[in-house]
DSSP file (Angstrom, degrees, kcal/mol; ACC not computed):
  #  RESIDUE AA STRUCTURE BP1 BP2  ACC     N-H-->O    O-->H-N    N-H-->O    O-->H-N    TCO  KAPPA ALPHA  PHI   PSI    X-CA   Y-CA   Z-CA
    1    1 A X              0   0    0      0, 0.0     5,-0.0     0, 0.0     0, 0.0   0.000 360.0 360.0 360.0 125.7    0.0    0.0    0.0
    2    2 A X     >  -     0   0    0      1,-0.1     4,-0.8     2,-0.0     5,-0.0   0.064 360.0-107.2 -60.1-178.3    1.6    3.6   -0.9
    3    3 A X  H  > S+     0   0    0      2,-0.2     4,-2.5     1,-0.2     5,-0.1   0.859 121.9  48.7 -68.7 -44.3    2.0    6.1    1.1
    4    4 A X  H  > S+     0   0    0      1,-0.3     4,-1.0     2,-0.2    -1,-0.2   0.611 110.4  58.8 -82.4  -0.9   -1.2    8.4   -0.6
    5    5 A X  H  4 S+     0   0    0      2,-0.2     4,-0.5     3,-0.1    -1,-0.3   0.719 106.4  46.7-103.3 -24.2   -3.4    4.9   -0.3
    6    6 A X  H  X S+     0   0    0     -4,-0.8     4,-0.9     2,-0.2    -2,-0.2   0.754 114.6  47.7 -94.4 -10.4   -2.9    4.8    3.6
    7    7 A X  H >< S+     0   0    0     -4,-2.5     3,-0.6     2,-0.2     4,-0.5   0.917 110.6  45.2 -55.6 -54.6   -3.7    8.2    3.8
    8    8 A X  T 3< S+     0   0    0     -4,-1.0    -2,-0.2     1,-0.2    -1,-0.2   0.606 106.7  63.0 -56.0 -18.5   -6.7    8.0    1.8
    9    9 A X  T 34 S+     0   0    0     -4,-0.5    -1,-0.2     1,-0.2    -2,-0.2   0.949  99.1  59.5 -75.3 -44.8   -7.4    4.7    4.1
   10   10 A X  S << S+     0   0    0     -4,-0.9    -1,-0.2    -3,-0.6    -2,-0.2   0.809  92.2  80.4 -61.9 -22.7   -7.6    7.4    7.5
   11   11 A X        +     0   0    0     -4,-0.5     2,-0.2    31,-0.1    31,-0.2  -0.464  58.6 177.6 -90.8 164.3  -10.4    9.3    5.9
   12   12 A X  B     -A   43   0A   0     31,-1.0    31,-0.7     3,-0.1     2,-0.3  -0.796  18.0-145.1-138.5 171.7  -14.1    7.9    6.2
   13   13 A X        -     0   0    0     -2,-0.2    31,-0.1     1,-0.1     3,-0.1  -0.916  14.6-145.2-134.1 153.7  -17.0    9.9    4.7
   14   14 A X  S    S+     0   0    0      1,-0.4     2,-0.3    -2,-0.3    -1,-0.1   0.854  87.8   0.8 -72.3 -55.6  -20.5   10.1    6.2
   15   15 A X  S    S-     0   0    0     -3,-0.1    -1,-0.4     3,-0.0     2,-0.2  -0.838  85.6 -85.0-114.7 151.0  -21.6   10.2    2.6
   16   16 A X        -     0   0    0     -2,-0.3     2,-0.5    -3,-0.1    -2,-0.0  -0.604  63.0-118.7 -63.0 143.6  -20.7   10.2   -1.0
   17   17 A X        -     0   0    0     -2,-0.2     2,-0.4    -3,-0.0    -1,-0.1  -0.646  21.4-124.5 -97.9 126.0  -20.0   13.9   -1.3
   18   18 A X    >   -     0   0    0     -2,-0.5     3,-3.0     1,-0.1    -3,-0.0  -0.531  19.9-121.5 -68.3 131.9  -22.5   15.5   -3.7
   19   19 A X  T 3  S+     0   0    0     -2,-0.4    -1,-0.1     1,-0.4    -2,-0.0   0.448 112.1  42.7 -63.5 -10.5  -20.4   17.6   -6.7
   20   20 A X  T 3  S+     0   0    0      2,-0.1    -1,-0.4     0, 0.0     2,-0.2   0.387  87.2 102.9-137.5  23.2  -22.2   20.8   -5.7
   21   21 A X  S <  S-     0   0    0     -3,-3.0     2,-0.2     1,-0.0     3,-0.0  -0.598  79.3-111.4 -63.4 160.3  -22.1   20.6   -1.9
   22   22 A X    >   -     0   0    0     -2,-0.2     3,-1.5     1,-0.1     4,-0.3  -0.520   8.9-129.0 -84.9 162.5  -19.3   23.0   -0.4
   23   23 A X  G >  S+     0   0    0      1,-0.3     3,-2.3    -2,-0.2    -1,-0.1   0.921 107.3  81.5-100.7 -50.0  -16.2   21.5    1.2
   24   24 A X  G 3  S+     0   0    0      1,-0.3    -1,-0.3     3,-0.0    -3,-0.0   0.690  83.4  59.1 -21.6 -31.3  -17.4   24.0    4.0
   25   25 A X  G <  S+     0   0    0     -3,-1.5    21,-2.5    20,-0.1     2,-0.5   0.740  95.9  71.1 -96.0 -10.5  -20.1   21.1    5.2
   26   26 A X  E <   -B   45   0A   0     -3,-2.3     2,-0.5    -4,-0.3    19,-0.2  -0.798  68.4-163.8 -87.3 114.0  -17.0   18.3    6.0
   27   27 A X  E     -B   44   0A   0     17,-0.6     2,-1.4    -2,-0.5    17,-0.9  -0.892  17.9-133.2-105.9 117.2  -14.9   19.2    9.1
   28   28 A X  E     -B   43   0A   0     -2,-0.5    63,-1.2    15,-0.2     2,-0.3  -0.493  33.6-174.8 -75.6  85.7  -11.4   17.2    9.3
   29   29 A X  E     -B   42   0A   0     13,-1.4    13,-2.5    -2,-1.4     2,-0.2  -0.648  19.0-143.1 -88.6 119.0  -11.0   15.7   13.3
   30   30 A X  E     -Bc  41  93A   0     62,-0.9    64,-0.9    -2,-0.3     2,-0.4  -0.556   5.7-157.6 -71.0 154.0   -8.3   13.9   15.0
   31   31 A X  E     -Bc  40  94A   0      9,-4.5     9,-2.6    -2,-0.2     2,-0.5  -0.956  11.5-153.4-120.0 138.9   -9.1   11.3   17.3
   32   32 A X  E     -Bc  39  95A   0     62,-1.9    64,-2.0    -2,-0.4     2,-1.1  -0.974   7.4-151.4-115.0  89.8   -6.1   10.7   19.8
   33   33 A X  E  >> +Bc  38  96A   0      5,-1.1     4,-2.2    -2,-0.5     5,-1.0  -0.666  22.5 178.0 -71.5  97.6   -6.1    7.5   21.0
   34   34 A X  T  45S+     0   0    0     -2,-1.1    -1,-0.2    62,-0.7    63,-0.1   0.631  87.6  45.0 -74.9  -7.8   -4.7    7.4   24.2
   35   35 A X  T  45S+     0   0    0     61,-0.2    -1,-0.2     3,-0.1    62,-0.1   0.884 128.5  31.1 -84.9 -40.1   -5.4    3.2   24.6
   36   36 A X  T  45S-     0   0    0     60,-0.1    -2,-0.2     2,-0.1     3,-0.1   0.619 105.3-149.5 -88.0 -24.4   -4.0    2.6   20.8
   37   37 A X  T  <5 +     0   0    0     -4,-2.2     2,-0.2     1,-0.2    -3,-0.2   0.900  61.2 112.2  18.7  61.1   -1.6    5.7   21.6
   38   38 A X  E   < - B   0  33A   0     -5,-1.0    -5,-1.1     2,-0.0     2,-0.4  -0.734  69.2-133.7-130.9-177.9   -1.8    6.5   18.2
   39   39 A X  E     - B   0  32A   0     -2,-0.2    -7,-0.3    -7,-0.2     2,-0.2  -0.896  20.9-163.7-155.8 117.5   -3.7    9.8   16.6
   40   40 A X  E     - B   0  31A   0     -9,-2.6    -9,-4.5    -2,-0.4     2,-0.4  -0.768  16.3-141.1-102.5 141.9   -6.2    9.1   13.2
   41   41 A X  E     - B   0  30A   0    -11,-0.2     2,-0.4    -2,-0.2   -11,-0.2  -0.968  27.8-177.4-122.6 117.2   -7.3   12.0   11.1
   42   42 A X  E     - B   0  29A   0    -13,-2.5   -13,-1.4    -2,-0.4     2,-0.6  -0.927  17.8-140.1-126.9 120.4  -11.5   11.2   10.0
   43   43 A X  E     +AB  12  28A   0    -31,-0.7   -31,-1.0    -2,-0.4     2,-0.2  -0.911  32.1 171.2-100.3 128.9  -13.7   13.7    7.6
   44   44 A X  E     - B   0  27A   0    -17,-0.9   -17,-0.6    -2,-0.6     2,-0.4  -0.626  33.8-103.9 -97.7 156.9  -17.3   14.3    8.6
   45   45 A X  E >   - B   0  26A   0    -19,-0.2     3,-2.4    -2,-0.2    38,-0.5  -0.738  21.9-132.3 -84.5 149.9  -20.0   16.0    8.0
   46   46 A X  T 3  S+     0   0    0    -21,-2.5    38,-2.3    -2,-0.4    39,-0.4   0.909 102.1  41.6 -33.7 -44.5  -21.1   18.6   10.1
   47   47 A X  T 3  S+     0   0    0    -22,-0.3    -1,-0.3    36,-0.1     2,-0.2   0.199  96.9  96.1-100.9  24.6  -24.8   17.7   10.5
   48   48 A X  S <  S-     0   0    0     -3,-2.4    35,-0.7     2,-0.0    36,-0.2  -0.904  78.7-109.0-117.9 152.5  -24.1   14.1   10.9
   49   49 A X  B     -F   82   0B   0     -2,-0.2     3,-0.4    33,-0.1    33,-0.2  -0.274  18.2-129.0 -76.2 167.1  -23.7   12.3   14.4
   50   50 A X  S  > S+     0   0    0     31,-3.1     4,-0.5    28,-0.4    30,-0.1   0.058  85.0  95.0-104.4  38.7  -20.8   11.3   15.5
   51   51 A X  H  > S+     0   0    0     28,-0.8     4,-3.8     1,-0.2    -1,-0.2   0.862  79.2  60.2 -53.3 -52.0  -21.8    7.9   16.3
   52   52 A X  H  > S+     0   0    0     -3,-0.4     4,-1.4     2,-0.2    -1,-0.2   0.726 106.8  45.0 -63.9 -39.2  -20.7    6.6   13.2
   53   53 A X  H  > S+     0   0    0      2,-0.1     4,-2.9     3,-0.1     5,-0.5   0.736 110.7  59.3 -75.6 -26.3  -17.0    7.8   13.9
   54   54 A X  H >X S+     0   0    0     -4,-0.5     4,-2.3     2,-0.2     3,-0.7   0.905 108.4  41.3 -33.4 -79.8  -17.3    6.3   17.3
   55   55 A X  H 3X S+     0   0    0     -4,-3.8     4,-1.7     1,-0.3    -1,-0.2   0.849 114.2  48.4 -69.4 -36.5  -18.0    3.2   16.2
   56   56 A X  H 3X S+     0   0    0     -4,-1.4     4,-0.7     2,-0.2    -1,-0.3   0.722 105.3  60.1 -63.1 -18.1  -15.3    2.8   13.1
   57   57 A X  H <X S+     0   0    0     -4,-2.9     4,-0.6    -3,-0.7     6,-0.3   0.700 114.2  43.9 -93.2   0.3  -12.4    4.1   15.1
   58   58 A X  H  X>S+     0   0    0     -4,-2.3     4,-0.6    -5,-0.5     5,-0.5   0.786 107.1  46.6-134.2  24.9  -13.3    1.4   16.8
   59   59 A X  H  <5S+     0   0    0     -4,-1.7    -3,-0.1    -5,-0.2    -2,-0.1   0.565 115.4  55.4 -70.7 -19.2  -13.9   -1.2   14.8
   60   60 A X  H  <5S+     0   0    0     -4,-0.7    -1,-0.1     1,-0.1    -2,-0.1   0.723 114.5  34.0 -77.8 -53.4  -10.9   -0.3   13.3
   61   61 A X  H  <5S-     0   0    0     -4,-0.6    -2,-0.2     2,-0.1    -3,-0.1   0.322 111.7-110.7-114.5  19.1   -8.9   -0.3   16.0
   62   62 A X  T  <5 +     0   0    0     -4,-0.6    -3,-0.2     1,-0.3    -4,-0.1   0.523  60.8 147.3  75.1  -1.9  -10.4   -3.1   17.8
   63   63 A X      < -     0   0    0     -5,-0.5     2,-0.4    -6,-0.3    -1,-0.3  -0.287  57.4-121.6 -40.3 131.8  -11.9   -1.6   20.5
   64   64 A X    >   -     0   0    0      1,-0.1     3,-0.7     3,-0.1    -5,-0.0  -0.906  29.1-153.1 -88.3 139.4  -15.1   -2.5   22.5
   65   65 A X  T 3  S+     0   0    0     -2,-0.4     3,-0.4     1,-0.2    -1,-0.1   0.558  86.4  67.0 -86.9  -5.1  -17.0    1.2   21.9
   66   66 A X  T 3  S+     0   0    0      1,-0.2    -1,-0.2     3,-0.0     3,-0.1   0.095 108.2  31.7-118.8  51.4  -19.1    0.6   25.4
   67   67 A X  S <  S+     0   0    0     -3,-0.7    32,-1.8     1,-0.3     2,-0.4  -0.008 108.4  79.2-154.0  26.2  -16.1    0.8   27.8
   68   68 A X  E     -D   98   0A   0     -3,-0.4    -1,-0.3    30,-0.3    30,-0.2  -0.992  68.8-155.5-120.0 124.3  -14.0    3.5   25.5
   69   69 A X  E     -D   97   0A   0     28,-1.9    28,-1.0    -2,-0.4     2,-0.3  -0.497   3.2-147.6 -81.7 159.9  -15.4    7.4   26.0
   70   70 A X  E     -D   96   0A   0     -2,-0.2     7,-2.4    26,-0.2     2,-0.5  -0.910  21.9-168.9-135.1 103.8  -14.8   10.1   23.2
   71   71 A X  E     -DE  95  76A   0     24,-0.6    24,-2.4    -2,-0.3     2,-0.3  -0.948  22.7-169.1-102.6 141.0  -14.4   13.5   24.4
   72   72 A X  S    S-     0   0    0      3,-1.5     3,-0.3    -2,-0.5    22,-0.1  -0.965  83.4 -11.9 -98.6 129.7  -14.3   16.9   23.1
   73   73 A X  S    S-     0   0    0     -2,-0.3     3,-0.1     1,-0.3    -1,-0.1   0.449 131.5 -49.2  84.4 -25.1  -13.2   19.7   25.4
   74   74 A X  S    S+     0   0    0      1,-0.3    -1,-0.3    21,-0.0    -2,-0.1  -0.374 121.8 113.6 112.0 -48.6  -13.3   17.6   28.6
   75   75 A X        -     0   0    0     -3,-0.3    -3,-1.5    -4,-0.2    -1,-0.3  -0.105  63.7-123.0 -68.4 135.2  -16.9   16.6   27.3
   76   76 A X  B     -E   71   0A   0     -5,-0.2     2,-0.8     1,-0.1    -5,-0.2  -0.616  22.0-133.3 -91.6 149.5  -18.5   13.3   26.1
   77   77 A X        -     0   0    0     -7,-2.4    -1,-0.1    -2,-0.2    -7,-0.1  -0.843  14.8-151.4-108.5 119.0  -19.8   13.1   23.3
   78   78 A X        -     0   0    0     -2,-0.8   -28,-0.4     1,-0.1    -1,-0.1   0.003  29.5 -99.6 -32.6 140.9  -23.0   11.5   22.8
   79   79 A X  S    S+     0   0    0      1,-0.2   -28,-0.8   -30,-0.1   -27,-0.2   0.697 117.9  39.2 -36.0 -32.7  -24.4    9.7   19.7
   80   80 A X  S    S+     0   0    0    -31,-0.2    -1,-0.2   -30,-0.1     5,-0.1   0.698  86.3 110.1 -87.6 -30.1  -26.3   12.2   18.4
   81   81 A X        -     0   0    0    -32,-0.2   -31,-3.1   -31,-0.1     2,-0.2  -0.184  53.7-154.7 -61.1 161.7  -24.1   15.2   19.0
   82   82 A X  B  >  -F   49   0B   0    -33,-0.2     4,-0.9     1,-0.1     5,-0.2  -0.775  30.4-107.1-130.4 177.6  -22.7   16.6   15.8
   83   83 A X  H >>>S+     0   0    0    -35,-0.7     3,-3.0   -38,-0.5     4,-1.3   0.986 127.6  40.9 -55.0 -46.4  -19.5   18.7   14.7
   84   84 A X  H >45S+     0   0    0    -38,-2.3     3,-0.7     1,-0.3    -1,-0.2   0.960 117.0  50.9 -63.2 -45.1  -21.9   21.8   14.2
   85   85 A X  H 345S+     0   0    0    -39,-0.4    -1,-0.3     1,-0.2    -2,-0.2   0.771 114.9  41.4 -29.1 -39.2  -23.6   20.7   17.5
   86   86 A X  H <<5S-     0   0    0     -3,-3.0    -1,-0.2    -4,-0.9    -2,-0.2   0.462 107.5-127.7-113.9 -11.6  -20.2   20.5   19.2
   87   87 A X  T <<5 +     0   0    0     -4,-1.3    -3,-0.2    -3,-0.7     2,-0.1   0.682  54.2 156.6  63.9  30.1  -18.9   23.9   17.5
   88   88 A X      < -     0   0    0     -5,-0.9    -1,-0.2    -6,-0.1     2,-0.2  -0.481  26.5-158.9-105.5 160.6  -15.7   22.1   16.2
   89   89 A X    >   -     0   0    0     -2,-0.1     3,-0.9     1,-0.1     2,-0.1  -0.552  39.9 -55.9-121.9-170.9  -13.5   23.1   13.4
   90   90 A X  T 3  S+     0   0    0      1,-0.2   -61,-0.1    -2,-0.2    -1,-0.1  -0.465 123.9  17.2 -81.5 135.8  -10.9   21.5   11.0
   91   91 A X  T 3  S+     0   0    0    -63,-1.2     2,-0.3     1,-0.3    -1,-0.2   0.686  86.1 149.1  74.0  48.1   -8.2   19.8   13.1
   92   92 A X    <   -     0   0    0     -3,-0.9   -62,-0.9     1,-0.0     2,-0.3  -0.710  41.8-127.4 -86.9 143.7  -10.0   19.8   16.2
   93   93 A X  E     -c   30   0A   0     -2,-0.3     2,-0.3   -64,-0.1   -20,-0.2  -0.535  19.3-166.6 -93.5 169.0   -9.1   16.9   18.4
   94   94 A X  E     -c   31   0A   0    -64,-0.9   -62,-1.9    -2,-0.3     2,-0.3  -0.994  18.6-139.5-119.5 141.4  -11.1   14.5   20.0
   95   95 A X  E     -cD  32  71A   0    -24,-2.4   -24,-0.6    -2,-0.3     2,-0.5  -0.589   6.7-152.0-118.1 164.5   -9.4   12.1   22.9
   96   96 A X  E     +cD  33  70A   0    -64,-2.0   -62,-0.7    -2,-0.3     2,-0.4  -0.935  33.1 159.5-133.5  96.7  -10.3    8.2   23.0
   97   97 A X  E     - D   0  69A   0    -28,-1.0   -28,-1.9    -2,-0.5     2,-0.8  -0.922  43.6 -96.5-135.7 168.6   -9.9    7.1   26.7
   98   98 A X  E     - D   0  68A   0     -2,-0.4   -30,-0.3   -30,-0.2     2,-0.1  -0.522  38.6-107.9 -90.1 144.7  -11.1    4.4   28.5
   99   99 A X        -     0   0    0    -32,-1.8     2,-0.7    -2,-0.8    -1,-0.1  -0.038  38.5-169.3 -51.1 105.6  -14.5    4.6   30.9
  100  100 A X        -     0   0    0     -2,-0.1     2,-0.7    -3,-0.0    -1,-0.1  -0.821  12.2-148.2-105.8 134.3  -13.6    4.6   34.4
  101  101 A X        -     0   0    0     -2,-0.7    -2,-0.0     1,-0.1     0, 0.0  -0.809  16.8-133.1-109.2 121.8  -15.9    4.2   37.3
  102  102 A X              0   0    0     -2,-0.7    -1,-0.1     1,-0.1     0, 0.0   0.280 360.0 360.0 -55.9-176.7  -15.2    5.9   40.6
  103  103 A X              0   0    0      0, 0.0    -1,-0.1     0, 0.0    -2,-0.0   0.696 360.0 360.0 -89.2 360.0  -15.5    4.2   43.9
């Protein structure tokens, strides 16, 4: 695999991107895995949840998604929330850590 095919490999789309949406409605987000300690770069769309990267970075990376949190900010992010929801812009991160339960 080249270089420009494992690049192309990081990206997922929500959608096929329509030829007269604007590149404005995709926002490009790291996830920083702190289990994987690795850092993946995933284009969304804006109005779409971010369930759907949830659950491919960790399908991806082998991960079970219901003991793994995703925050932005210090916050978790729900299934439904979206980038526009979340007010993030391109090369905002998101952190991948695992759920811990106090005593």
């Amino acid at each position: 695999m080249t270089s420009n095919d494992q690049l192309l490999a990081q990206y997922i789309k929500s959608e096929a991107v329509d030829s007269n949406e604007s590149t404005d409605s995709f926002v490009n987000l790291k996830v920083r895995d702190y289990v994987k300690n690795q850092e993946t770069v995933y284009k969304v769309k804006r109005t779409k949840p971010l369930n759907k990267l949830m659950q491919v970075h960790c399908d991806r990376n082998g991960l079970n998604i219901h003991v793994i949190n995703f925050l932005f900010d210090g916050i978790r992010i729900k299934n439904d929330y979206t980038p526009d929801y979340l007010k993030m812009e391109n090369d905002d991160c998101i952190d991948v850590v695992v759920h811990q339960r106090g005593c």
